[in-house]
C-alpha positions in Angstrom: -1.2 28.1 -3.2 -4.1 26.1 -2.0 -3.0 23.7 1.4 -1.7 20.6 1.0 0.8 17.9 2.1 3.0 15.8 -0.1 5.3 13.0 1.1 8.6 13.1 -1.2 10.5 10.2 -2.4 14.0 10.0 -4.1 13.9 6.5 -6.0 17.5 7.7 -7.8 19.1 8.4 -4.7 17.4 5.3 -3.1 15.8 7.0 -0.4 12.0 9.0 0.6 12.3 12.9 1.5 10.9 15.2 3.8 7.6 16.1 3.9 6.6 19.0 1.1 3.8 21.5 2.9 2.2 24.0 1.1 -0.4 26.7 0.9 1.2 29.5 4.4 0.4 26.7 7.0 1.2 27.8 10.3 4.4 25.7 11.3 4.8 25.3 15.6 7.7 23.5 17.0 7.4 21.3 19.4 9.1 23.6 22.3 5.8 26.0 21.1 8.2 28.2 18.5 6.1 29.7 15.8 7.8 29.9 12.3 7.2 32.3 9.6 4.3 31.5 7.2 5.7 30.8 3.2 3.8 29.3 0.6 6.2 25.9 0.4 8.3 24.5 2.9 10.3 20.7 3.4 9.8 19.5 7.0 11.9 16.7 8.1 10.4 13.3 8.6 14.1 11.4 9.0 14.6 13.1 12.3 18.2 13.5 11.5 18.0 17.4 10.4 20.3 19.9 12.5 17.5 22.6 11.1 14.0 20.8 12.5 11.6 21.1 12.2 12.9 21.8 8.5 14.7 19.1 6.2 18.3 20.0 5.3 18.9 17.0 3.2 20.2 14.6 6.2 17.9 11.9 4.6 19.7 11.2 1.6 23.0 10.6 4.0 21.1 8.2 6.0 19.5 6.5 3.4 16.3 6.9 5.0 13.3 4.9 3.8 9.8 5.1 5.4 9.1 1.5 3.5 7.0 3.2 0.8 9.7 3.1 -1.4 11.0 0.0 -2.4 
């Protein structure tokens, strides 16, 4: 897949998503923790993930809304 970065949003469940990366970016956390290379991954953008830098779905239990979605 060719690179790219989508921001997800859930209007149904009333809350926006983790951030959609694709295209075998090279993911570092920030303790400097390199992470396998796939061709799609969700990376958490609530900050409320036990699994960061990846989303686990935490964001549609906090209702989190980065005020794009109204």
């Amino acid at each position: 897949m060719p690179p790219s970065i989508g921001i997800v949003e859930d209007p149904p469940l009333g809350c926006s998503g983790p951030l959609w990366v694709r295209g075998e970016i090279t993911i570092e956390s920030e303790d400097g923790t390199h992470y396998e290379k796939r061709n799609r991954v969700t990376l958490c953008r609530c900050g409320a993930s036990s699994n960061k830098p990846f989303c686990n779905g935490s964001h549609a239990s906090i209702k989190f809304n980065d005020g794009i979605l109204k």
